[in-house]
C-alpha positions as CSV (number, residue, x, y, z in Angstrom):
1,X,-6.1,-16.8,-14.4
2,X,-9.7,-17.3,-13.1
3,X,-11.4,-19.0,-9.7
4,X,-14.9,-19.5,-9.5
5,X,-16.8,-18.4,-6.7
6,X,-19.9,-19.5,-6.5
7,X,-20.6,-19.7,-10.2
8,X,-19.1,-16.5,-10.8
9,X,-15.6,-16.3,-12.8
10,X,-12.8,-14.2,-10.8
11,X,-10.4,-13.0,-13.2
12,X,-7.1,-12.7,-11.1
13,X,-4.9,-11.2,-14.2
14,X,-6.1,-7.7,-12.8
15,X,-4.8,-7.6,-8.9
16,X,-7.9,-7.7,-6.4
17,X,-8.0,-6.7,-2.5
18,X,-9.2,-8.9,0.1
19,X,-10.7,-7.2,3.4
20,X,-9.6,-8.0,6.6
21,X,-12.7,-8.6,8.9
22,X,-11.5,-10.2,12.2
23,X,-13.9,-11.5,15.4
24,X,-11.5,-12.4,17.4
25,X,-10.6,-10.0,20.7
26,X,-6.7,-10.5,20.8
27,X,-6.2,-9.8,16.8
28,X,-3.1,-7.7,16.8
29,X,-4.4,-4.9,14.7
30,X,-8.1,-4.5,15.1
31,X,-9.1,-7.4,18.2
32,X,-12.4,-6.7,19.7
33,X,-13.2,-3.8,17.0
34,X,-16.1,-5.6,15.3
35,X,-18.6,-6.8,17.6
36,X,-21.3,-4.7,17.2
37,X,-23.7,-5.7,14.3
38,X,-24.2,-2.2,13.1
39,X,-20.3,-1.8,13.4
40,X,-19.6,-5.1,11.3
41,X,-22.0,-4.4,8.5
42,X,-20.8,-0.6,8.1
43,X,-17.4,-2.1,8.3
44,X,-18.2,-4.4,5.2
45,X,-20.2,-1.7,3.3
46,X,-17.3,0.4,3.7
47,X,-14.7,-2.2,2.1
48,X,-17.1,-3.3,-0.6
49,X,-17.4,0.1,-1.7
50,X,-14.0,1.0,-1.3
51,X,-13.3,-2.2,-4.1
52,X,-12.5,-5.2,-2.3
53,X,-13.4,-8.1,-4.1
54,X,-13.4,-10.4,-0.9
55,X,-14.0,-10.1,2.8
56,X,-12.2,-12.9,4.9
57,X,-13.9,-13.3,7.7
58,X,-11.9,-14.8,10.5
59,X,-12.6,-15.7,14.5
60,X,-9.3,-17.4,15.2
61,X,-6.5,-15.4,16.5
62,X,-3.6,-16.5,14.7
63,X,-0.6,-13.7,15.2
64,X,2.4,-15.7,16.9
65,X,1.5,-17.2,20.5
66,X,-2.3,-16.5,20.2
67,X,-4.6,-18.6,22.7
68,X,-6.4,-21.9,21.7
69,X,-9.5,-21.2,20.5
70,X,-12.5,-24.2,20.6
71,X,-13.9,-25.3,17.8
72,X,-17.2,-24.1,19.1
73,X,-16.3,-20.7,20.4
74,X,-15.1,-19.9,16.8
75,X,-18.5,-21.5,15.4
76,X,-20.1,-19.1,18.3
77,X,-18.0,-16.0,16.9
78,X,-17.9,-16.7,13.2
79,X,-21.0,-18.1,11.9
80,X,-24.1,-15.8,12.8
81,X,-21.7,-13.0,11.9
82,X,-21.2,-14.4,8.3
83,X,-25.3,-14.9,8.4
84,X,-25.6,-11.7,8.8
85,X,-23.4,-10.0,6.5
86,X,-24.7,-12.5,3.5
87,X,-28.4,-11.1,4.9
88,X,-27.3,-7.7,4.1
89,X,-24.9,-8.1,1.2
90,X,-26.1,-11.6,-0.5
91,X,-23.8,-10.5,-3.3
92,X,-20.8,-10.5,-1.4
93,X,-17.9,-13.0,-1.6
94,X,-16.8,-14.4,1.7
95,X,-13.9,-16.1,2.6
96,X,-13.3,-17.8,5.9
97,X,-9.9,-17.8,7.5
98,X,-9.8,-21.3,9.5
99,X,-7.7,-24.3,9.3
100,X,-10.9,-26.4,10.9
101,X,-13.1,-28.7,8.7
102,X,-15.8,-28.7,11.0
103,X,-16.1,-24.6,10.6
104,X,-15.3,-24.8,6.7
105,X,-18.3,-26.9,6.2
106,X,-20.6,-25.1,8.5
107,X,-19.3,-21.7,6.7
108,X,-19.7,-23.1,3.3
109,X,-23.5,-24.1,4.3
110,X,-24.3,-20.6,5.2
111,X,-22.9,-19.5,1.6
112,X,-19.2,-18.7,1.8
113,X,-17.3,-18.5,-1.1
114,X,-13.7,-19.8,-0.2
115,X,-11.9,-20.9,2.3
116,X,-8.6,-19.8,3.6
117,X,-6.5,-21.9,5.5
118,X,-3.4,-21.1,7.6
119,X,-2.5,-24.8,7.6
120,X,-3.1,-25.8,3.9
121,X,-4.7,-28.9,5.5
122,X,-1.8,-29.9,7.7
123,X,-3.8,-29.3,11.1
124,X,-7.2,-31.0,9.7
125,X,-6.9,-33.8,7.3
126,X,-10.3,-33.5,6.7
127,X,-10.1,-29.8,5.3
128,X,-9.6,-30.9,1.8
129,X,-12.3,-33.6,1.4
130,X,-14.2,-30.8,2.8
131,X,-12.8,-28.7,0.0
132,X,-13.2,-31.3,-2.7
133,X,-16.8,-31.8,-1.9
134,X,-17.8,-28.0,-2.3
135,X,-16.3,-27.2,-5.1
136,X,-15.1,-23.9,-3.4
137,X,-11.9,-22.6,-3.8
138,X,-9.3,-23.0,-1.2
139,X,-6.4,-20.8,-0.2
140,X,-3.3,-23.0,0.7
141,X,-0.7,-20.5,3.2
142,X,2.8,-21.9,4.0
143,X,3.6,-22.6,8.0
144,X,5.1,-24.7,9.9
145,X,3.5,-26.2,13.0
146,X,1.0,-23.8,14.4
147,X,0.8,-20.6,15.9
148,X,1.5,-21.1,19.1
149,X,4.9,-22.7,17.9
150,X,5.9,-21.5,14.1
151,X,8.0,-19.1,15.6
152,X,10.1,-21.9,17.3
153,X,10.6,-23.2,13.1
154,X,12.2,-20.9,11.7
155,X,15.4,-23.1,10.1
156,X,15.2,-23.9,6.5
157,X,17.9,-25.2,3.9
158,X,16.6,-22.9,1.3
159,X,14.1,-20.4,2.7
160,X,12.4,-19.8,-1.0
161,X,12.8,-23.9,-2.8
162,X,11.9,-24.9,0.7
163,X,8.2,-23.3,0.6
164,X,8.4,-24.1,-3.3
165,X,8.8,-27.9,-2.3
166,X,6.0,-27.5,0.4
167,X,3.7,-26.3,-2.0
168,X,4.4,-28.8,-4.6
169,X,3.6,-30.9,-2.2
170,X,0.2,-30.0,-0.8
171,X,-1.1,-29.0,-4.4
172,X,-0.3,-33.0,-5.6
173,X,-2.4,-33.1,-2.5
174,X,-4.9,-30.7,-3.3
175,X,-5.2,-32.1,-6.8
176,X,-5.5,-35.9,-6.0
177,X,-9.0,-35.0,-4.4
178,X,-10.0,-33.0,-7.3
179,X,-9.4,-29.5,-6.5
180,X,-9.4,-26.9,-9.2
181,X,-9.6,-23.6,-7.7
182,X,-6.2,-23.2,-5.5
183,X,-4.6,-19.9,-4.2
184,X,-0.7,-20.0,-2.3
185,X,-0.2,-17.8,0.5
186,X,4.0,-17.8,1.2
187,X,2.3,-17.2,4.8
188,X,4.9,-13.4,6.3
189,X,5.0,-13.9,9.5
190,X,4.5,-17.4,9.9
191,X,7.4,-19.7,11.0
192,X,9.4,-17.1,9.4
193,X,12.2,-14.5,10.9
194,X,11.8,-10.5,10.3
195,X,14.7,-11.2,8.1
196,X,13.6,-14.0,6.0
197,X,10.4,-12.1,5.5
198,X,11.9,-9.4,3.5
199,X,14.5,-12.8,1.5
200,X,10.9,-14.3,1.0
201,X,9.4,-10.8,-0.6
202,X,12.4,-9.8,-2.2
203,X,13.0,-13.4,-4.5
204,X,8.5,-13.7,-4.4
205,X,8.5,-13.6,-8.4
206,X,10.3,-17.1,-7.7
207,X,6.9,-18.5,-6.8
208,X,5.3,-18.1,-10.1
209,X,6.6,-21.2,-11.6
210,X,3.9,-22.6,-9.2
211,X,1.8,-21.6,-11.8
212,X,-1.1,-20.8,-9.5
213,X,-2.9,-17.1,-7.9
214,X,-0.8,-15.5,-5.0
215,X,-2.0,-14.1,-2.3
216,X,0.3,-11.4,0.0
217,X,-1.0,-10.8,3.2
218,X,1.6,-8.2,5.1
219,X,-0.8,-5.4,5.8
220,X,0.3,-3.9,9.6
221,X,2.5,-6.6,10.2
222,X,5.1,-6.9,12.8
223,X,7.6,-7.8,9.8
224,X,6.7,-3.9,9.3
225,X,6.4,-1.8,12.7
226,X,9.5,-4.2,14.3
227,X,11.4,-2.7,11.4
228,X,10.6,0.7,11.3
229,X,10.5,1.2,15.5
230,X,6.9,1.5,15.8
231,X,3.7,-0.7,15.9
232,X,0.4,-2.0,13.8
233,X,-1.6,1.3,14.2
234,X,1.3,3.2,12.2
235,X,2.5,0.7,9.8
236,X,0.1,1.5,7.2
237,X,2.7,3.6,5.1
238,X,5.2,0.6,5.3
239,X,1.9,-1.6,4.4
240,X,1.3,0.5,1.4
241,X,5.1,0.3,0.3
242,X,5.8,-3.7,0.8
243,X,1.9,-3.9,-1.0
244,X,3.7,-2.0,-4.1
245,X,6.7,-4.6,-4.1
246,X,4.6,-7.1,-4.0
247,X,2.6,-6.5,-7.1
248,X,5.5,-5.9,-9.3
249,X,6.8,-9.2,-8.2
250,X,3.9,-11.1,-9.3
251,X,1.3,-10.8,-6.5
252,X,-3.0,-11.6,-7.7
253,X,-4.6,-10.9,-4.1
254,X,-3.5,-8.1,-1.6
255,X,-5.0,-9.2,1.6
256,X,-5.3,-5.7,3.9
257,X,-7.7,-3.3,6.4
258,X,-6.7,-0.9,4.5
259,X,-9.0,-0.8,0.9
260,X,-8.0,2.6,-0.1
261,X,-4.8,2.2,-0.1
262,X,-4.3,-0.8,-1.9
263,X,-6.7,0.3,-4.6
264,X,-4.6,3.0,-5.4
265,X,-1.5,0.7,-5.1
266,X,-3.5,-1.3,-8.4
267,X,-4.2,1.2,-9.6
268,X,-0.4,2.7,-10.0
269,X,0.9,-0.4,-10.5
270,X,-1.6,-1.1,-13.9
271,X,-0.9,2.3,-15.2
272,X,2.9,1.0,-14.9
273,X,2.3,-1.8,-16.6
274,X,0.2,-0.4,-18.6
């Protein structure tokens, strides 16, 4: 199970950790951390070394009632910082959390490797011509409407063949325009109940008959710290447990701030399976 990023294989069939680098100042974990340019680049030197495989670089809040954000102010807030991480560390594979085509393409100019998309195309149709153009692989999450109302859809028939259905759907979609390289994100905490987050993690193995790379993104979550009576800045050891589940159930990308941890969470888990 491989994507290519620009012109370099991924193989997914070993678990790999995505970094969390957010420019936004109302992230719920780490908003306003990373404005500083020495800050930002120690922050990527550190995950890089640590063993992330990606940094996904985002500038649009998108925890559960977050602002409106223009399409220019995350241009303003995304784009010279992706310059200057790729001036430091050309090697490095970025992806770019936004569901805006506008931003993809400007992103993708500048040299970013994938693109990761809240919406799977639902709040830009032009995302995935934007997509099929580049030849850059695209991460598809599951929501329902957008995050200043998901939290208002949270009624499904089946919570797991519903999402199933929903990505059959956008990956006809995605495949129609020629898309090879596609990554499902079952999208915790999006349109989803603290309940129906753990149904969703507890029956994820379900999802492989997609028959594409999963990505889990939980890390500090509020589907965490809600349960265990605290908040973001001391959910790490929940992080680290749900991370564990997750890769026995089936997942390819751990999406976290915390590289260490989830390193050694692969690790474990391929001497397991060894």
């Amino acid at each position: 199970m491989t994507i290519n990023c620009k012109g370099k294989l991924i193989d997914l069939t070993t678990p790999r950790v995505m970094g969390i680098l957010n420019l936004t100042p109302d992230s719920f974990y780490d908003g306003g951390k990373f404005r500083k340019e020495k800050d930002i680049l120690l922050h990527v030197e550190n995950m890089l070394s640590l063993g992330a495989t990606f940094i996904d670089l985002g500038a649009y809040s998108s925890r559960p009632g977050a602002e409106e954000v223009s399409t220019d102010e995350e241009c303003k807030r995304l784009l010279p910082v992706l310059e200057l991480i790729l001036g430091q560390f050309p090697e490095a594979l970025i992806s770019i959390d936004t569901f805006r085509a506008h931003v993809a393409k400007e992103a993708i100019a500048i040299g970013a490797s994938m693109i990761n998309d809240i919406s799977a195309g639902f709040m830009d149709e032009s995302m995935l011509d934007v997509i099929a153009e580049n030849h850059i692989p695209y991460i598809m999450m599951h929501m329902r409407g957008n995050p200043q109302t998901m939290q208002k859809k949270t009624s499904y028939d089946n919570l797991v063949r519903d999402i199933i259905l929903y990505f059959s759907e956008r990956l006809s979609v995605a495949k129609s325009k020629g898309i090879k390289d596609l990554i499902i994100d079952p999208g915790f905490g999006f349109s989803k109940t603290l309940e129906q987050n753990y149904e969703l993690l507890n029956k994820l193995d379900l999802l492989k008959m997609i028959e594409k790379p999963l990505l889990v993104g939980v890390s500090r979550k509020s589907m965490i710290y809600k349960l265990l009576g605290t908040d973001a800045h001391h959910a790490l050891n929940g992080t680290t447990a749900l991370n564990m589940l997750a890769l026995q159930k089936g997942a390819n990308i751990l999406r976290v701030h915390d590289i260490g941890e989830a390193m050694e969470c692969i690790k474990i888990h391929k001497q397991l399976t060894a």
